[in-house]
C-alpha positions in Angstrom: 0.0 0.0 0.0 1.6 3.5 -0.9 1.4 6.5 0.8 -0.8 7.9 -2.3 -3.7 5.0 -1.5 -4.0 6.8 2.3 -3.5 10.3 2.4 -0.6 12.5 2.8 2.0 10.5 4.7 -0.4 7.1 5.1 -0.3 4.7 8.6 0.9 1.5 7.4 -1.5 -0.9 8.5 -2.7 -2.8 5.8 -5.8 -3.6 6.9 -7.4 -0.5 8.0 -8.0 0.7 5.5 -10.5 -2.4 4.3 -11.8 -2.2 8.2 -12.7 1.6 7.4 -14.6 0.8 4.1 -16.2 -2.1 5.7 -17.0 -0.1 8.8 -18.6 3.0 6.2 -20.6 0.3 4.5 -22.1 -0.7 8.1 -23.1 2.9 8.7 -25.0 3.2 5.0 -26.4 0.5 6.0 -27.7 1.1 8.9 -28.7 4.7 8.3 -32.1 4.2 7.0 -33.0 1.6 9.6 -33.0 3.5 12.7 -36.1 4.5 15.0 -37.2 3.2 18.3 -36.3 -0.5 17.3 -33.9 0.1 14.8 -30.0 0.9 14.7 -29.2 3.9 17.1 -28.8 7.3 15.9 -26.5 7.6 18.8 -24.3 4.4 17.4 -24.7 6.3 13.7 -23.2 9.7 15.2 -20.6 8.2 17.1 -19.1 5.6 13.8 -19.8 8.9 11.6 -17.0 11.0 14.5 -15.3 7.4 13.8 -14.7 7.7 10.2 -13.6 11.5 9.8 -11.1 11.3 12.8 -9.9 8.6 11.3 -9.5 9.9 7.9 -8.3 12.8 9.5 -5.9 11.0 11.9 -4.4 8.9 8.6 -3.7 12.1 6.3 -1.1 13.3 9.5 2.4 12.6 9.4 3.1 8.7 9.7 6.5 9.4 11.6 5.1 10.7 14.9 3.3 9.2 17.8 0.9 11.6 19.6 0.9 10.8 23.3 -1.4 12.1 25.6 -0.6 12.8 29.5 -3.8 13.0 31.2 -5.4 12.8 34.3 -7.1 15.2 37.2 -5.7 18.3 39.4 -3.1 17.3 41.6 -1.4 14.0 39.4 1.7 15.6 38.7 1.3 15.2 34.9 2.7 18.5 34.1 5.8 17.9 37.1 6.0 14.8 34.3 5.4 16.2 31.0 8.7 18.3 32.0 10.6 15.7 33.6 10.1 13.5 30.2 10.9 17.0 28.2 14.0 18.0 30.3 12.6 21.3 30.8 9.9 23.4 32.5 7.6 23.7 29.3 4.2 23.2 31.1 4.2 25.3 34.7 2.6 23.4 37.7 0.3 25.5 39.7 1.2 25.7 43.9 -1.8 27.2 45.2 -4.4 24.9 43.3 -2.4 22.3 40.8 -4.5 22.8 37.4 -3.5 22.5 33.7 -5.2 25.5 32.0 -3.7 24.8 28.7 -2.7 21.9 26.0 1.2 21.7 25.8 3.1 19.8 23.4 6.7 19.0 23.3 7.9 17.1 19.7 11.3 15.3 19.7 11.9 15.5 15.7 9.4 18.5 14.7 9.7 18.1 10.8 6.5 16.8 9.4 4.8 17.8 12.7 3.2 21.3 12.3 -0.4 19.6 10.5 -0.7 17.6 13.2 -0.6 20.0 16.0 -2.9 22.2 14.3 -4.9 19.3 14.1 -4.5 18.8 17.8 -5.4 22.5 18.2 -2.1 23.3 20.1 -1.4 26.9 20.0 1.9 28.1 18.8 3.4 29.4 21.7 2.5 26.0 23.8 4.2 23.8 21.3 7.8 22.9 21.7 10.6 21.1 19.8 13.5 18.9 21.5 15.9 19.0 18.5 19.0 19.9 19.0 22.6 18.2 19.1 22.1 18.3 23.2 18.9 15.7 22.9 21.2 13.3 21.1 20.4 10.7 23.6 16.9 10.9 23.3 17.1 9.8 19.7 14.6 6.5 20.8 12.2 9.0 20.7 12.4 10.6 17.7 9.1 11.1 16.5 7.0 11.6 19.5 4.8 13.9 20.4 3.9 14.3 24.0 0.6 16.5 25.3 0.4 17.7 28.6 -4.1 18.3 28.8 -5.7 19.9 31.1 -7.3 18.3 34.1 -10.1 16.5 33.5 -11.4 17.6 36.5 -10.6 21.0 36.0 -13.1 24.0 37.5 -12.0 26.1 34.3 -14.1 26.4 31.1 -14.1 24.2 28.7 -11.4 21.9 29.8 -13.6 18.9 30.9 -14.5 19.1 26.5 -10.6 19.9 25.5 -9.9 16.3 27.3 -12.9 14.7 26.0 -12.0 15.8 22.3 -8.1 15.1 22.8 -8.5 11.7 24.4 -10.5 10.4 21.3 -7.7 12.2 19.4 -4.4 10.8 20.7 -2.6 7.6 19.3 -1.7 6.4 22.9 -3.0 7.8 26.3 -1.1 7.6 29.7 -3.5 8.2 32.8 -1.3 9.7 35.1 -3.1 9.0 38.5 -1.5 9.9 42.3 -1.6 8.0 45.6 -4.5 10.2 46.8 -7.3 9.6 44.4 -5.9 6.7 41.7 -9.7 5.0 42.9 -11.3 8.2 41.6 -14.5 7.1 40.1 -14.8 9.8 37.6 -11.7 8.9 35.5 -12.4 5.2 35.9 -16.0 5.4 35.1 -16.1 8.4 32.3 -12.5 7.1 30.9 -10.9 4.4 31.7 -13.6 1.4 31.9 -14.9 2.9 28.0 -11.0 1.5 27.2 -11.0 -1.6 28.2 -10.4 -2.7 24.5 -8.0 -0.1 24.2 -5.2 -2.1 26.3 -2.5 -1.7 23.2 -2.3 2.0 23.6 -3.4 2.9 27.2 -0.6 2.9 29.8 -1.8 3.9 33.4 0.9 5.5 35.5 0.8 6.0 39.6 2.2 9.1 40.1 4.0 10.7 43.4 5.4 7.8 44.5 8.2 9.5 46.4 5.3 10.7 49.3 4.4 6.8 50.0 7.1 4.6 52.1 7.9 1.2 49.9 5.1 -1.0 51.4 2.7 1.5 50.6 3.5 2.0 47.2 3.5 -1.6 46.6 0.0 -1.7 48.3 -1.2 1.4 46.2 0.0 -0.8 43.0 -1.3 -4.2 43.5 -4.9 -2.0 44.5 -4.7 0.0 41.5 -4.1 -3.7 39.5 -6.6 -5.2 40.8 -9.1 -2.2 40.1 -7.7 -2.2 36.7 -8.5 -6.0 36.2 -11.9 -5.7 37.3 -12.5 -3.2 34.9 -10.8 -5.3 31.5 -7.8 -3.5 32.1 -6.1 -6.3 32.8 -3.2 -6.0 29.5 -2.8 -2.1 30.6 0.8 -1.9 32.3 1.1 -0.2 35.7 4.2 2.0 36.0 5.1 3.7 39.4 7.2 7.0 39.1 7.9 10.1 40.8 8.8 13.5 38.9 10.4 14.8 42.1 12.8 11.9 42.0 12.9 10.5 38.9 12.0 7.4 39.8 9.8 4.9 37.2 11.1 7.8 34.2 13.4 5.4 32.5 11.2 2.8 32.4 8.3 5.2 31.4 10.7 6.5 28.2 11.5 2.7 27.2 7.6 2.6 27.2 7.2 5.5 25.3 10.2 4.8 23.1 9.4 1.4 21.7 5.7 2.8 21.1 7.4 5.5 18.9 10.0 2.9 17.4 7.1 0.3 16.4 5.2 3.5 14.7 1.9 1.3 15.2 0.2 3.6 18.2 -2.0 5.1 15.7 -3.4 2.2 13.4 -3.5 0.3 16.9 -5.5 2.9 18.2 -8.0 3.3 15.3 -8.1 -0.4 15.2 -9.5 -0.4 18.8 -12.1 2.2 18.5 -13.3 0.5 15.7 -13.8 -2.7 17.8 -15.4 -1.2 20.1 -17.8 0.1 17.4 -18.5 -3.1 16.4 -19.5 -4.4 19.4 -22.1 -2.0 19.3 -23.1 -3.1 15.6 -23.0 -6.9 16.1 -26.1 -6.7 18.3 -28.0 -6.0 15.2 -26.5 -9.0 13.6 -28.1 -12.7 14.3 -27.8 -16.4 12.3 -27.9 -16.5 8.6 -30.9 -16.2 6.7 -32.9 -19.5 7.9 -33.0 -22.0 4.8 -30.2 -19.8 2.2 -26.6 -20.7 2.1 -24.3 -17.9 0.9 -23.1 -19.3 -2.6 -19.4 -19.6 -3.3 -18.2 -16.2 -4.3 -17.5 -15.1 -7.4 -19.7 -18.1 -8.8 -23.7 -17.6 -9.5 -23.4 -13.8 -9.6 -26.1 -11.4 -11.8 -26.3 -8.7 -12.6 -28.6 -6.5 -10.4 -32.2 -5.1 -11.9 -32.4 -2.1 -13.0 -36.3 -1.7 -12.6 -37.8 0.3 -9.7 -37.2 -3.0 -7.2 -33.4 -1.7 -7.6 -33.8 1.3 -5.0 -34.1 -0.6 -1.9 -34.1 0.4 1.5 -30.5 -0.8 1.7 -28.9 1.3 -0.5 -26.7 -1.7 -0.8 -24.0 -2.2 -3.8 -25.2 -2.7 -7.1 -24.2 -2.1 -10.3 -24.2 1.6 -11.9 -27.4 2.3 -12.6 -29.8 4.7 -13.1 -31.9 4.4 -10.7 -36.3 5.4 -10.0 -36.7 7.8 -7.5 -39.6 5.7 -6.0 -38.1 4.4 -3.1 -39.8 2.3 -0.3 -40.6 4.4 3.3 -37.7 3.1 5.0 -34.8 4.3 2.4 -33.1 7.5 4.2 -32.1 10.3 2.0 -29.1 11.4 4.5 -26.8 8.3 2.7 -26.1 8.0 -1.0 -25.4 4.7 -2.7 -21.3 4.3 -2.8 -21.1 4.5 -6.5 -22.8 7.6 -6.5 -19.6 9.1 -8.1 -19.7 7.2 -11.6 -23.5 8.4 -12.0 -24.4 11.8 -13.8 -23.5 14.4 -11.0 -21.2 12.6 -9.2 -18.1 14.9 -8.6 -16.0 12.3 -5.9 -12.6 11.1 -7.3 -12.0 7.1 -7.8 -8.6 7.1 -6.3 -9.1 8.8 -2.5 -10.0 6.3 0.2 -13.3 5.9 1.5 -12.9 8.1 4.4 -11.3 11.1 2.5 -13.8 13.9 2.5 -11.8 15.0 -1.3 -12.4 18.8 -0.3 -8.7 19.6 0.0 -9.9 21.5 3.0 -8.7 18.8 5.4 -5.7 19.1 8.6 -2.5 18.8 6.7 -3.7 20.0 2.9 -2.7 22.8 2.5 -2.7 24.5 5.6 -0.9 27.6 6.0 2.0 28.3 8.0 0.6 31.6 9.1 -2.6 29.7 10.6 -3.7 30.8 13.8 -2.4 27.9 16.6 -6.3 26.8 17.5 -7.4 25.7 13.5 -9.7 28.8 13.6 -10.2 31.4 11.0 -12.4 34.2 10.3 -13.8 32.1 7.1 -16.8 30.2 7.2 -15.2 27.7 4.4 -11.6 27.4 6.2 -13.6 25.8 9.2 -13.0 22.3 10.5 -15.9 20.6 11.9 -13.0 19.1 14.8 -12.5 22.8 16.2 -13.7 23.3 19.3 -15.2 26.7 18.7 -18.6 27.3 17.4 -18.4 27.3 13.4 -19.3 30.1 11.6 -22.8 30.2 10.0 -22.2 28.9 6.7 -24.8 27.0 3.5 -25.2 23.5 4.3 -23.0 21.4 1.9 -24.7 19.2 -0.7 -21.4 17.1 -1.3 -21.8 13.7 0.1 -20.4 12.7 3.8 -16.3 12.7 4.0 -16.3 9.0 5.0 -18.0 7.6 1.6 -16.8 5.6 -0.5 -16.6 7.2 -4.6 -14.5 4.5 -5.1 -15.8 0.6 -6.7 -12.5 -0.6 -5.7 -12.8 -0.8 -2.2 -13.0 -4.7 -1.3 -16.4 -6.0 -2.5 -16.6 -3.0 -4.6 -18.2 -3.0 -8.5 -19.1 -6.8 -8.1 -22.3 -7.7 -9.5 -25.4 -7.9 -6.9 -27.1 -11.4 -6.4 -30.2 -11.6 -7.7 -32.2 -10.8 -4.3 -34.7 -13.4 -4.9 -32.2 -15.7 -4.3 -31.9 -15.1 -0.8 -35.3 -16.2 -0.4 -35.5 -19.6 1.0 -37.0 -22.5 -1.7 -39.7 -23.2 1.3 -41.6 -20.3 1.9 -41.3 -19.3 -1.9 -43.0 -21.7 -2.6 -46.1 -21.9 0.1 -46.6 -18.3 -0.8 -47.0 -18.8 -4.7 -49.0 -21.8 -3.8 -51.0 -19.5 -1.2 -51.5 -17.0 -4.0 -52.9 -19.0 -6.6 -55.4 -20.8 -4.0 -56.5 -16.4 -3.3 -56.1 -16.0 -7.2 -58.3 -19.5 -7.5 -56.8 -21.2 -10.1 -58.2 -24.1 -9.6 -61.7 -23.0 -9.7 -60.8 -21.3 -13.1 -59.2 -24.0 -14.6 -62.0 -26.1 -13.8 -64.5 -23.8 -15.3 -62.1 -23.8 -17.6 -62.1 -27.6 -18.5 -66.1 -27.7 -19.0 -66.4 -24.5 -20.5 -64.3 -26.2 -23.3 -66.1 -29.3 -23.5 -69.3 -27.9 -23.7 -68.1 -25.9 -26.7 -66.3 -28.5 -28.1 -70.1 -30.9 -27.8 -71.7 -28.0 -30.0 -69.5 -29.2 -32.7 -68.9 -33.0 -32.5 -72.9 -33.6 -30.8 -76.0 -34.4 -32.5 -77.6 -31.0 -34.5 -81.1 -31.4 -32.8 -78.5 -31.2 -29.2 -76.0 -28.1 -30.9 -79.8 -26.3 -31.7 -81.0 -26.9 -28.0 -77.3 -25.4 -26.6 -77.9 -22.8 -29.0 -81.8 -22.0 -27.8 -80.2 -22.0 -24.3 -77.7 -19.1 -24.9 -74.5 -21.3 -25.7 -71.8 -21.6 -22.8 -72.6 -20.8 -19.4 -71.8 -16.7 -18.4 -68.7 -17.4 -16.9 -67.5 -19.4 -18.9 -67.7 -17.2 -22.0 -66.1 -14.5 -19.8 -63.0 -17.3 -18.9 -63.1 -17.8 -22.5 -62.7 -14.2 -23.6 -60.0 -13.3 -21.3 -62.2 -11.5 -18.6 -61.8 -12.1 -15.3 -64.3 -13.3 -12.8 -65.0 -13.2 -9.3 -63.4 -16.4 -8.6 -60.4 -15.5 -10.4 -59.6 -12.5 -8.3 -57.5 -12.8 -5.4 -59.2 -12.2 -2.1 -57.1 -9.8 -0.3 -57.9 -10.6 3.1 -56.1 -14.6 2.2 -53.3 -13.1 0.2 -52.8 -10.6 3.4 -52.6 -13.5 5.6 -49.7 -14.8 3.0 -47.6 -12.1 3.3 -47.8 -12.6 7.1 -46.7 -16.0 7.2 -44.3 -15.6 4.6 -42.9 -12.5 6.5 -42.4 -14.1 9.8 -40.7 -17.2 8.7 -38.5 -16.0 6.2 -37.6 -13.0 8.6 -39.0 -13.3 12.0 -35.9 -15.0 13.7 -34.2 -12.3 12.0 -32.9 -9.8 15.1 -34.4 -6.1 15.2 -34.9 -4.2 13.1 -34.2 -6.3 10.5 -37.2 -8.7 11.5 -39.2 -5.5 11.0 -38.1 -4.1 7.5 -38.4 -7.6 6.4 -42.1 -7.4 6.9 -42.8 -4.0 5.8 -40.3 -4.9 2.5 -42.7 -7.8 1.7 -45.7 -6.2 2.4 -44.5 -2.9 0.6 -46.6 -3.9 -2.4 -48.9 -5.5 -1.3 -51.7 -3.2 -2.3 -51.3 -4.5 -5.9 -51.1 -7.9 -5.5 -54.8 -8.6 -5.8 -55.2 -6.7 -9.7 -51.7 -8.3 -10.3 -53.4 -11.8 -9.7 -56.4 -11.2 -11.2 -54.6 -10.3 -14.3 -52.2 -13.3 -14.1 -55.2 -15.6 -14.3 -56.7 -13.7 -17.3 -54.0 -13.8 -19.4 -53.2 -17.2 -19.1 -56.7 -18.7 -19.8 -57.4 -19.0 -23.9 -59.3 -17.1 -25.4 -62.9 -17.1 -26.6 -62.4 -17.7 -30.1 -60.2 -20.9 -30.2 -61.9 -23.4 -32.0 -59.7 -27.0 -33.1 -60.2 -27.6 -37.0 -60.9 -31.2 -36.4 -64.5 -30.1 -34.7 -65.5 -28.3 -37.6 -64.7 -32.0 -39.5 -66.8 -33.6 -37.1 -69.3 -31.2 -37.6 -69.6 -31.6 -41.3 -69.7 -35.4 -40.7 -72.0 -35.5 -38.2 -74.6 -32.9 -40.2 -74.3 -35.3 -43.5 -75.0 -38.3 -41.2 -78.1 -36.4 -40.2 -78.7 -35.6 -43.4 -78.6 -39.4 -44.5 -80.7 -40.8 -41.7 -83.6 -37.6 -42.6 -83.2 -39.4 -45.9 -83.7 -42.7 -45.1 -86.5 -42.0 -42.9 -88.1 -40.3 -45.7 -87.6 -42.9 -48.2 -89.0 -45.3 -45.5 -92.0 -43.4 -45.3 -92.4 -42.8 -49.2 -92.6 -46.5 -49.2 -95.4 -46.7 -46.8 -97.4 -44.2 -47.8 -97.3 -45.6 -51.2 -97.1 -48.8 -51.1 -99.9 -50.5 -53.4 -100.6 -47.4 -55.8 -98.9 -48.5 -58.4 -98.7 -51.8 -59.5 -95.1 -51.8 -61.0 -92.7 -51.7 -59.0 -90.4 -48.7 -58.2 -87.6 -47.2 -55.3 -90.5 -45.6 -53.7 -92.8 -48.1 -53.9 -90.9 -51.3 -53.2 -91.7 -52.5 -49.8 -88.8 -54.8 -50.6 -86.4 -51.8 -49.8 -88.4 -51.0 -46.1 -86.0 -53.3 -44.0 -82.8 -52.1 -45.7 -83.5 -48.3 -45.5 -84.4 -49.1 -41.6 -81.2 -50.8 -41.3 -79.4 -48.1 -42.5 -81.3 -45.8 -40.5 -80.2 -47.9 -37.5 -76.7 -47.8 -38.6 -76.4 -44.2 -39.7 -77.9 -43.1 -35.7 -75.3 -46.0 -34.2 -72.2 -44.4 -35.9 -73.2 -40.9 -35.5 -73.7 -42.1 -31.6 -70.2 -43.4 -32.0 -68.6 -40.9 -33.3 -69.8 -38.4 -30.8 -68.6 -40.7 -27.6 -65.1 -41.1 -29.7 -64.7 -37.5 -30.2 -66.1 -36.8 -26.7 -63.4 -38.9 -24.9 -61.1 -37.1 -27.6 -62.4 -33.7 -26.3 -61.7 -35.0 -22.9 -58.4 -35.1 -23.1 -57.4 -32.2 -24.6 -59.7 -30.4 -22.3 -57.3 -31.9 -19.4 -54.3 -30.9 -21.5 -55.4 -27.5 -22.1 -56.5 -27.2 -18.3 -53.0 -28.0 -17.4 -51.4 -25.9 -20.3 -53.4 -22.9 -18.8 -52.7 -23.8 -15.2 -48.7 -23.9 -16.0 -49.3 -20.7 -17.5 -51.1 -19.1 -15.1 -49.1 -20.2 -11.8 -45.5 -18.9 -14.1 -47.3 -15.6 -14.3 -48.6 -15.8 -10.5 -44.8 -16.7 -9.5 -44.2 -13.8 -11.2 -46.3 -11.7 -10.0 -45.2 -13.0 -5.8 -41.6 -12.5 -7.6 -41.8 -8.9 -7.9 -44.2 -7.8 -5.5 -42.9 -9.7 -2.4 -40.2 -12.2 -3.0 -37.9 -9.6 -4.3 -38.8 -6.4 -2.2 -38.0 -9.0 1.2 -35.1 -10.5 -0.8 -33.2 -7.3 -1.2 -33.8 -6.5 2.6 -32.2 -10.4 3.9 -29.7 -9.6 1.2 -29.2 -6.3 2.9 -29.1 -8.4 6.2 -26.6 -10.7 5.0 -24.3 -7.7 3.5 -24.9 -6.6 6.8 -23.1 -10.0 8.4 -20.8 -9.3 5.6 -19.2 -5.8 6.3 -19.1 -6.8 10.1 -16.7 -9.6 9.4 -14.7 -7.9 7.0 -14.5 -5.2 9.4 -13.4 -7.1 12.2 -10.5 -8.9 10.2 -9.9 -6.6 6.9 -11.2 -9.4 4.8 -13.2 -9.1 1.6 -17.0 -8.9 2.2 -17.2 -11.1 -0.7 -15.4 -14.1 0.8 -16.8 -12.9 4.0 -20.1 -13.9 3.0 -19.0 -17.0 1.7 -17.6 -18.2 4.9 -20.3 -17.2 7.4 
């Protein structure tokens, strides 16, 4: 990693910088999920401080170590500042010991004068131990020690210059005396909140030289064991004395191997971003019951770039133009990471995620001439770390310093699973089945299936039966409606059923799901609900026939069967020509042969058998391909009903559990720098 890829002079820690973009993902998304039983605004503020110091932190100089001596009135931290400087830089008060100003003393000051303006460290407090004298302090090139003010202090605004300076410095040394080292208030307010902060927290017991041996020891082991009880149990316990000098070499090897290892800052970043995640991993549960993550890399799509694309996660996808119809829980304080590549976007590609790219930040830029605190008279040349009140200025429209521009943070420009597929095969499935049974499908296949026959019998039946289906108005009602594409009241769904659906589907897909994410699951699948029961209705239209589909072979049969009519009408005729005349005249003739009686009445017979035949042969023939087109129409009409639970539930709740497990995601990659990617893969 160069110094280019993280600011001016970089820390090299080569996974922070993954841990930051993983921990900005968490914040996005988490941002437009909060409420009473969602994500805490007060968790949201606190990552957002997170990021920019940070960011801020990682564009300072590399090659120093800020230090911080703190403690309250009466510690001797000052009467050690200058015992560790070698000269009275920071006076000790006699009538009532207080700190009234930040001090700084910087053993190698090149490189250092962004930083203490960072620190806000006014010029004439700020010292340099750099000349050929100091030669052997060379182990501590590179350190820069503060003296703060007590954190006890009666004097304004000191209690907020050691609040702001303690999340500031790269290592912290609570410098506590005999007297009160069991003080609550820097126990409770600072040091228990560090318990994860062992690796750059040193706790020192001050004034030793006013306690006899046994009592210092005493004083030690108390202070260890009150330090164990509070997690403390990896922060070293140094004794010293600034009168004497005793505990100060041991206290500069301390400090000096800090500042040789140049880690104090990553290590100190690293720990407040554990102990944001602590905080986050609440929010985060099991897997999605029923999915497994697929390998990654392998079944990746592309994401849609319909509406269902702006989701309430504002999760990665690819660069798209995006609806502005987004569902209620989408917050417009985050913008999607890629934001830059779309029209508007302004943010470069190559700055890190937490880079705010205004050029305004500690260390660009900043003028020599500056005054010591970071103030100005300008509204634009003001830093939102100063402690003063800003200057009334237009609210920015850029985009929050701790987003990404960049796709090529880790996990960044791969394509999106398709979110449907983070809904479990199981309750996919109940719900398309619950949906057609709301839509009834059955009932208008069914209807269907006779409607078809009894058209099919006004072909291939008897004429004398076709004329009676006729003089009854043909098909039934609804069937000619299922025929001509209309939908009925049985093929409607019944809201009320397809309501109940959701529900189920909701709370088994995401009700073991922890808050809030149980929550947004059901409002994402019940988002669209409204349209479900037209969307139905319409899936079961368009996939019955329609009213005009008649089979050619009917029309056959129908010619056949009219000639055989025809022929028997004939024959009957004939027969009755040869009754009716039988006798008047005396030769003999066709219609006068009573020989020819039997044989015309045989053929009569005949003529009604086969037509009788026919009409069952084709019937059972119409029978079957009534069946077939029933279940033609039904596989038609539960694709489009899958379709339909696709886009209006499946996918809205799928993009929220894939939000969830991008969630799971980011938290392990920023926990151990890994890819969120593979991090998925192997949860």
């Amino acid at each position: 990693m160069t110094a280019n890829t993280i600011g001016v002079s970089g820390l090299g820690h080569s996974r922070l910088p993954a841990r930051l973009a993983a921990l900005t993902e968490l914040a996005r998304i988490a941002a437009g999920r909060t409420g009473s039983e969602g994500f805490s605004q007060e968790l949201l503020a606190d990552t957002e401080k997170l990021l920019r110091r940070s960011g801020e932190r990682m564009r300072m100089s590399a090659s120093h170590t800020v230090v911080a001596l703190t403690g309250g009135t009466g510690s001797g931290k000052s009467s050690l500042f200058n015992a560790l400087a070698g000269a009275t830089f920071s006076p000790a008060g006699v009538m009532r010991p207080t700190t009234k100003h930040l001090h700084a003393c910087v053993w190698g000051m090149e490189g250092a004068a962004p930083l203490l303006d960072w620190l806000s460290v006014q010029r004439r407090h700020r010292y340099a131990r750099a000349s050929a004298l100091d030669e052997g302090e060379a182990s501590l090139t590179g350190l820069l020690l503060l003296d703060l003010p007590d954190h006890d202090s009666v004097v304004t605004g000191s209690a907020a210059m050691v609040d702001r300076l303690v999340k500031l410095a790269d290592m912290l040394v609570w410098v506590l005396d005999p007297l009160k080292y069991a003080d609550a208030s820097v126990h409770r307010r600072y040091l228990v909140p560090l318990a994860g902060h062992a690796a750059v927290t040193t706790v020192v017991l001050n004034k030793s030289d006013t306690l006899t041996p046994e009592q210092v020891a005493d004083c030690a082991a108390d202070l260890r064991r009150l330090l164990d009880a509070e997690g403390l149990s990896e922060t070293p316990v140094l004794v010293t004395s600034a009168a004497t000098g005793a505990g100060l070499d041991e206290l500069r090897r301390t400090l000096a191997t800090v500042v040789a290892a140049r880690q104090a800052a990553s290590d100190r970043i690293a720990a407040d971003i554990d102990a944001l995640l602590e905080r986050f991993a609440v929010y985060a549960g099991d897997s999605v019951p029923g999915w497994l993550a697929p390998v990654a890399s392998a079944q990746l799509v592309a994401a849609p770039t319909t509406e269902a694309t702006a989701t309430a996660s504002n999760g990665p996808a690819p660069a798209t133009t995006q609806t502005s119809e987004r569902p209620p829980w989408e917050h417009d304080g985050w913008v999607d990471s890629r934001a830059a590549d779309e029209p508007g976007g302004t943010a470069q590609a190559s700055r890190p995620p937490w880079s705010d790219g205004t050029g305004n930040e500690p260390g660009a830029g900043t003028s020599p001439d500056a005054p010591a605190n970071g103030r100005t008279d300008s509204a634009a040349d003001w830093q939102p770390w100063q402690t003063n009140a800003a200057p009334t200025k237009p609210a920015s429209t850029s985009r929050p310093p701790w987003e990404d521009a960049s796709s090529n943070r880790p996990g960044g420009g791969v394509p999106a699973l398709d979110p449907v597929m983070y809904i479990p095969s199981g309750p996919a499935a109940v719900l398309t089945a619950a949906a057609a049974k709301a839509a009834g499908v059955a009932a208008a296949t069914e209807t269907l299936n006779g409607a078809r026959e009894r058209r099919a019998m006004s072909y291939i039946g008897w004429p004398p039966a076709r004329l009676v289906a006729r003089l009854r108005g043909g098909a039934p009602t609804s069937a000619r409606k299922l025929l001509a594409g209309e939908s009925t009241d049985g093929a409607q769904a019944q809201r009320s059923d397809m309501d109940n659906a959701i529900t189920v589907f909701a709370e088994e897909v995401g009700g073991s799901l922890p808050e809030p994410w149980s929550r947004t699951v059901r409002a994402a699948a019940r988002s669209r609900a409204n349209e479900a029961q037209a969307a139905l209705g319409a899936a079961v239209a368009q996939g019955l026939p329609s009213r005009d589909k008649v089979t050619g072979w009917w029309r056959l049969i129908a010619a056949v069967q009219w000639l055989l009519m025809l022929l028997t009408l004939a024959g009957l005729v004939w027969i009755a020509l040869i009754l009716s005349l039988h006798g008047s005249h005396k030769s003999s003739s066709l219609i006068s042969d009573t020989a020819l009686a039997p044989w015309l009445g045989v053929m009569v017979v005949a003529l009604l058998l086969l037509g009788g035949l026919i009409e069952s042969w084709c019937q059972n023939m119409v029978v079957l391909a009534a069946d077939r087109e029933r279940e033609q129409a039904n596989q038609a009409i539960m694709s489009r009903i899958a379709a339909v639970t696709s886009d209006l539930v499946l996918a809205p709740a799928g993009r929220e559990l894939a939000d969830y497990e991008r969630f799971r995601a980011e938290l392990a990659a920023a926990r151990d720098g890994a890819d969120p990617a593979t991090s998925s893969s192997s949860l």
